[in-house]
Each structure stands twice: as structure tokens, then as C-alpha cells.
C-alpha positions as CSV (number, residue, x, y, z in Angstrom):
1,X,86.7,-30.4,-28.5
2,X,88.5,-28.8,-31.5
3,X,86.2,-27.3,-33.9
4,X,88.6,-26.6,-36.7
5,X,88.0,-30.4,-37.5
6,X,84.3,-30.0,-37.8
7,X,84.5,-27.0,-39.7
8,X,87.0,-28.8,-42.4
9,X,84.2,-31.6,-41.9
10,X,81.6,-29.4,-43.4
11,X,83.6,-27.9,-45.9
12,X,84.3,-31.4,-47.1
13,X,80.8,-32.4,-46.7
14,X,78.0,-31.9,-49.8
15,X,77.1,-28.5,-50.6
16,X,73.7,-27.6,-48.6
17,X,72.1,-24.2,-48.0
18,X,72.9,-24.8,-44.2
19,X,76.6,-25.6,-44.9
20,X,76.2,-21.7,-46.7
21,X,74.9,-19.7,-43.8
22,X,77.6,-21.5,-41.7
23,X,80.4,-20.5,-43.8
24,X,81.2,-17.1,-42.0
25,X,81.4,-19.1,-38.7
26,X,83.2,-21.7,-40.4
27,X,86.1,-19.1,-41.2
28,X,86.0,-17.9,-37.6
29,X,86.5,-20.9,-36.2
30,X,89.8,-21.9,-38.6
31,X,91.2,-18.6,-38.3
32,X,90.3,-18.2,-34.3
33,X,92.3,-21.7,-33.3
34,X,95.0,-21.4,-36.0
35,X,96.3,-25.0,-35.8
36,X,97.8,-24.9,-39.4
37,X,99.7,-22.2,-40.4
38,X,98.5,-18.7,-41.7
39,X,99.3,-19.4,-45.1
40,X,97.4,-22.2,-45.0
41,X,94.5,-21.1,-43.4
42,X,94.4,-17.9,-46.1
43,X,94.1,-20.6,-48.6
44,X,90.8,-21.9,-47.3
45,X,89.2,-18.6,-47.6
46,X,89.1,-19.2,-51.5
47,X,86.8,-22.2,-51.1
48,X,84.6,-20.4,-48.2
49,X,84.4,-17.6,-50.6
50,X,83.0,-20.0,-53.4
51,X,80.5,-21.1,-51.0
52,X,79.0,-18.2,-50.0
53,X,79.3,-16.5,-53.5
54,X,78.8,-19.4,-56.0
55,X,75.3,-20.5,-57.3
56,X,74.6,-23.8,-55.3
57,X,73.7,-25.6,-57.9
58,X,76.4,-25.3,-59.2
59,X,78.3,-25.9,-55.8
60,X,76.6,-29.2,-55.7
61,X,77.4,-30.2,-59.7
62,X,81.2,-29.5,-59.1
63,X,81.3,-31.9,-55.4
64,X,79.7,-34.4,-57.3
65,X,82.1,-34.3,-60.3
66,X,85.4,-34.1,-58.1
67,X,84.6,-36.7,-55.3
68,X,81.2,-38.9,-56.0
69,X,82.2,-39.8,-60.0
70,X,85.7,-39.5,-59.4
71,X,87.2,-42.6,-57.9
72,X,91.1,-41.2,-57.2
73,X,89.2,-38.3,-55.5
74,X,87.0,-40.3,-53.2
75,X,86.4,-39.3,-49.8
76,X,86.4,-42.7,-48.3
77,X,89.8,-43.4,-47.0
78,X,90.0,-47.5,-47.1
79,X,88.6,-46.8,-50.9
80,X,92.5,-45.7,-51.7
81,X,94.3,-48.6,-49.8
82,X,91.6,-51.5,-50.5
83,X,89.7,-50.3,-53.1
84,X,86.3,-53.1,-53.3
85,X,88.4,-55.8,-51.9
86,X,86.9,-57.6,-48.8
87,X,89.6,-56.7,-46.6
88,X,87.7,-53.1,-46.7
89,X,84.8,-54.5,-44.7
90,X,86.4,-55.1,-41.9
91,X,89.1,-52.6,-41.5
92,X,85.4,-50.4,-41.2
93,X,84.4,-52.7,-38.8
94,X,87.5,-52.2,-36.7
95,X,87.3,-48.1,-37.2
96,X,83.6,-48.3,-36.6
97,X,84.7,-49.9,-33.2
98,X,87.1,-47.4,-32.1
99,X,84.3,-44.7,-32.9
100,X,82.0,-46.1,-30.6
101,X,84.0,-46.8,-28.2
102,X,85.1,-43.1,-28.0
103,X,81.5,-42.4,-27.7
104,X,80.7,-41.2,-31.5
105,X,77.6,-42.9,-32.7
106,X,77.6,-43.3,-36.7
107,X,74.6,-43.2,-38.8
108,X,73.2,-46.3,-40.3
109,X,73.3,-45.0,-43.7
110,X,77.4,-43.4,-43.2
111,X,81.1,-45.5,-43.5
112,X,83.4,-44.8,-40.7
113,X,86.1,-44.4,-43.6
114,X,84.5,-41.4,-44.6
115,X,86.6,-38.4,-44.5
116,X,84.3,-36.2,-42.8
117,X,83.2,-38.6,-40.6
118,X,86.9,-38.9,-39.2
119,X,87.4,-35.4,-38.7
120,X,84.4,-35.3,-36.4
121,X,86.0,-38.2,-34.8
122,X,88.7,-36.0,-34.3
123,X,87.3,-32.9,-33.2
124,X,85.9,-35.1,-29.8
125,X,89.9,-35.8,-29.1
126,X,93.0,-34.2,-27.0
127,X,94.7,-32.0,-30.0
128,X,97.9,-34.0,-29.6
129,X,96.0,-37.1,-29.7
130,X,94.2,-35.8,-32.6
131,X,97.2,-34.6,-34.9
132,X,98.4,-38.2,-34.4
133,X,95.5,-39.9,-35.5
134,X,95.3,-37.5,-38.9
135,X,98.9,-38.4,-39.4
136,X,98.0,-42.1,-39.5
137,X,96.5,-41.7,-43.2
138,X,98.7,-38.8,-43.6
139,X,99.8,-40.4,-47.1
140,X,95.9,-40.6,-48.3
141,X,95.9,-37.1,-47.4
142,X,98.8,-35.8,-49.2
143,X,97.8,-37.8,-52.7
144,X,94.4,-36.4,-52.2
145,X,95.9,-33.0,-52.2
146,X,97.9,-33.4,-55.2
147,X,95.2,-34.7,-57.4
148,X,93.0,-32.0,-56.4
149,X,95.8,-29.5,-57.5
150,X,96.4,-30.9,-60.7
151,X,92.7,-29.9,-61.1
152,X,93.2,-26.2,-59.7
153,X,90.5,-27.3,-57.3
154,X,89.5,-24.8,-54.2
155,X,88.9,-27.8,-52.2
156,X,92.9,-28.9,-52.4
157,X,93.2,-26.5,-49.7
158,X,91.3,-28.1,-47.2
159,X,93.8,-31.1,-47.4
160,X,96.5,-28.7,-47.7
161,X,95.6,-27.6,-44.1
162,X,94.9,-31.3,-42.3
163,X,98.6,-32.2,-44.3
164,X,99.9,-28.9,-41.9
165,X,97.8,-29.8,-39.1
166,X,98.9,-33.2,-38.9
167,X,102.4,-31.9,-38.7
168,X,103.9,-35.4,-40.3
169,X,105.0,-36.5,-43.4
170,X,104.2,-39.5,-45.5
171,X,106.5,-42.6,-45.5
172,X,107.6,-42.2,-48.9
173,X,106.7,-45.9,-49.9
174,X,103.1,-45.3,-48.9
175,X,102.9,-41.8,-51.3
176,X,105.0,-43.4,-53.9
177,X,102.1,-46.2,-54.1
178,X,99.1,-43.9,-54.4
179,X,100.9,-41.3,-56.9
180,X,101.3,-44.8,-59.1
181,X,97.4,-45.6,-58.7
182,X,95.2,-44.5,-61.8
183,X,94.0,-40.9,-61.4
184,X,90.7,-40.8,-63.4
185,X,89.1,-38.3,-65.1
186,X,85.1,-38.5,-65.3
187,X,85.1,-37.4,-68.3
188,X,87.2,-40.1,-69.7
189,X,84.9,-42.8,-69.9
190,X,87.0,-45.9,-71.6
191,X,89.4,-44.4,-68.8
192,X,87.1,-44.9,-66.1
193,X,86.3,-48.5,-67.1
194,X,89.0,-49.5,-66.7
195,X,90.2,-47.7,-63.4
196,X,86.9,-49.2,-62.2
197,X,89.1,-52.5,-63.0
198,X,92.3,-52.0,-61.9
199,X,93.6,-54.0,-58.4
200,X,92.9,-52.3,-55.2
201,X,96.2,-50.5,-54.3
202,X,98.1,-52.1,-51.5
203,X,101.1,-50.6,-48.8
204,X,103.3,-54.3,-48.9
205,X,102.6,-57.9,-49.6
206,X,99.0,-59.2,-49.4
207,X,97.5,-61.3,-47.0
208,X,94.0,-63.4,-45.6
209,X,94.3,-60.9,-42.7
210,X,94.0,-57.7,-44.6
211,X,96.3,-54.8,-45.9
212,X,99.3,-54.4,-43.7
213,X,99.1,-50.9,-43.8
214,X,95.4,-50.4,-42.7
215,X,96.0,-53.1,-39.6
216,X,99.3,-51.2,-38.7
217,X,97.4,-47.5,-38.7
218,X,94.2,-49.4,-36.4
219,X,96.4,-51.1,-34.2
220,X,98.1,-47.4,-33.6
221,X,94.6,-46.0,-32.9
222,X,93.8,-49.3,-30.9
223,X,97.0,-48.5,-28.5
224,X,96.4,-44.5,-28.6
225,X,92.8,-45.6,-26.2
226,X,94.4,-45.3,-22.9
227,X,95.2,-42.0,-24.0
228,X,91.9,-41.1,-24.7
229,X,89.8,-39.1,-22.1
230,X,85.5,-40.0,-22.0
231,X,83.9,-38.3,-24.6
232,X,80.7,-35.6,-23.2
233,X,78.2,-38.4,-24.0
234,X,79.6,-40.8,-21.7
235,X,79.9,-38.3,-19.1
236,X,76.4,-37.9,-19.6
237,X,75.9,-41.3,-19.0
238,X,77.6,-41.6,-16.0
């Protein structure tokens, strides 16, 4: 298991008091495995900061801002390639397949596409096989960053550190795509309308089958299985 993934999990995840008393671990844990670079890893010690330092109320009002009423920032990964389309559904389907069969049971009430929920995914895998998996949305990633730059936003830097981690770069097509999607502002409400409106974004032609892109990055996590090594709950079982 890799923990750095479940530590960027939490600080992804909404502000709680236990995320809080965790924070001081969850700087250990970064800065103890070091799979980003220094640099990178320094960078997250502004958000960890903010989390141990900041009123949480206030914690909780910013996340809510940036990622819940924000749709360009949303931390659902399908959200940016399908948008509400129906092809969405069951590219979850298929992820939410691949999580169970690697032994990862998902709450009723969570999405597999979920950000945070992926990086737990990840933490149960081989780091090689893991860094390939993060590099499969690698371009999600990267826009994700950028918008949260433009903002000044702490939390840029924990996508700053899975773009590192990843060790891969975008296709440019796929980044060129997402930089051309709207990138709302909450405050902006005419604005958000009509983002609201706008055609989910999609990586090539359409099709009845779904998004090229999101079948191309599932049938690379579908082939990476043989790779993958039982999970401690199906030890368990065994």
C-alpha cells in the first residue's frame, strides 16, 4: 500500500475536524515516501498549514466554493470528459467494476469517478502500476491544476504533486480540449447558466458506445489486471 495517495485523498476530501488532527501525519507520510519531487511536496505544506491553522468554517465555505459550486473544478473525473451525458453512467459502471474486482468496496452513497475515491484505489496498488493508472486521466489532472492556479488556490498543489507523481504528460489534444471548456466562476451567475448548458466536452468523434477517450483509459486499466496482485481483503478471504 502507498499511503501518499490516501493522504492526497484526504486533503482533497471535505474539511472535517478529523481530517484536522490528521494533518501532521498527513505531512509525514508525503514527506516520508517522497514519490513527487521536493519541490512539490514543499508546496503541499501551504494547504496542510491552512488546515491546521484556518477557522474550519471557513475551511468548509472555501471547498464548497472551489469544487461543489464550481463545475470546471469538480472532483468527479467523467464530469470533465462527459459532463451529464448518458455515456457517464456507464463508464462508472465499468470503473466501479475494476474497483471491486481489486477488492475496494464503494459506498452506496459515493461515484467511482470521484477523485478521492481513485486515489484510495490507488494507494491498494504496485507503485508502478499505480503511477500508470493516475497517468490515464493525467490530462483532467493537469487542467484541474491550472484552473486552480488561476485562482491562487492552496489546493492547486495537491494536483501539482499527482501531475509529478504520475510522471507523464498529457496528449496535447486531450489538454487542448479541457483548456477550451468553460471555466466558471460561481460568482457569475448568467455565467454559470449557461456553463450548466454548454455540450459535455468530448476527446474525438462521438459515438452510441460512449467517449472514445474514457473507453480507451478503461480498457488500459482493464488490461493492467493481470498485473495486479490480491488486494488484503481478498487475502482475508482466502
Amino acid at each position: 500500500m502507498t499511503n501518499t495517495f490516501k493522504a492526497l485523498s484526504a486533503l482533497l476530501a471535505y474539511p472535517t475536524a478529523e481530517i484536522r488532527e490528521a494533518a501532521e501525519d498527513i505531512r509525514a507520510i508525503i514527506h516520508d515516501e517522497r514519490l513527487a519531487p521536493i519541490w512539490a511536496l514543499n508546496r503541499l505544506d501551504r494547504l496542510i498549514d491552512e488546515l491546521e491553522s484556518l477557522d474550519l468554517y471557513e475551511l468548509q465555505e472555501r471547498y464548497v466554493f472551489l469544487f461543489d459550486r464550481t463545475r470546471s473544478l469538480s472532483l468527479h473525473l467523467f464530469e470533465h470528459v462527459h459532463g451529464e451525458s448518458r455515456d457517464r453512467g456507464q463508464a462508472m459502471v465499468d470503473l466501479r467494476a475494476l474497483y471491486e474486482r481489486a477488492g475496494l468496496e464503494i459506498a452506496a452513497n459515493e461515484l467511482p469517478d470521484y477523485i478521492p475515491l481513485f486515489l484510495e484505489f490507488l494507494s491498494t496498488r504496485p507503485i508502478g502500476e499505480a503511477r500508470a493508472l493516475l497517468a490515464e486521466p493525467i490530462a483532467v489532472i493537469v487542467a484541474l491544476k491550472e484552473r486552480l492556479m488561476r485562482r491562487k488556490s492552496p489546493y492547486a498543489t495537491v494536483f501539482i504533486a499527482l501531475e509529478q507523481i504520475a510522471e507523464n504528460a498529457p496528449r496535447p489534444k486531450d489538454l487542448e480540449e479541457l483548456r477550451r471548456a468553460p471555466d466558471d466562476d460561481p460568482r457569475d451567475l448568467a455565467a454559470l447558466d449557461e456553463a450548466w448548458e454548454e455540450a459535455a466536452v468530448t476527446f474525438g468523434p462521438s459515438s452510441e458506445d460512449g467517449c472514445p477517450a474514457t473507453r480507451e483509459v478503461l480498457a488500459r486499466m482493464h488490461r493492467g489486471e493481470a498485473m495486479m496482485q490480491p488486494s488484503r481483503r481478498q487475502e482475508d478471504a482466502r
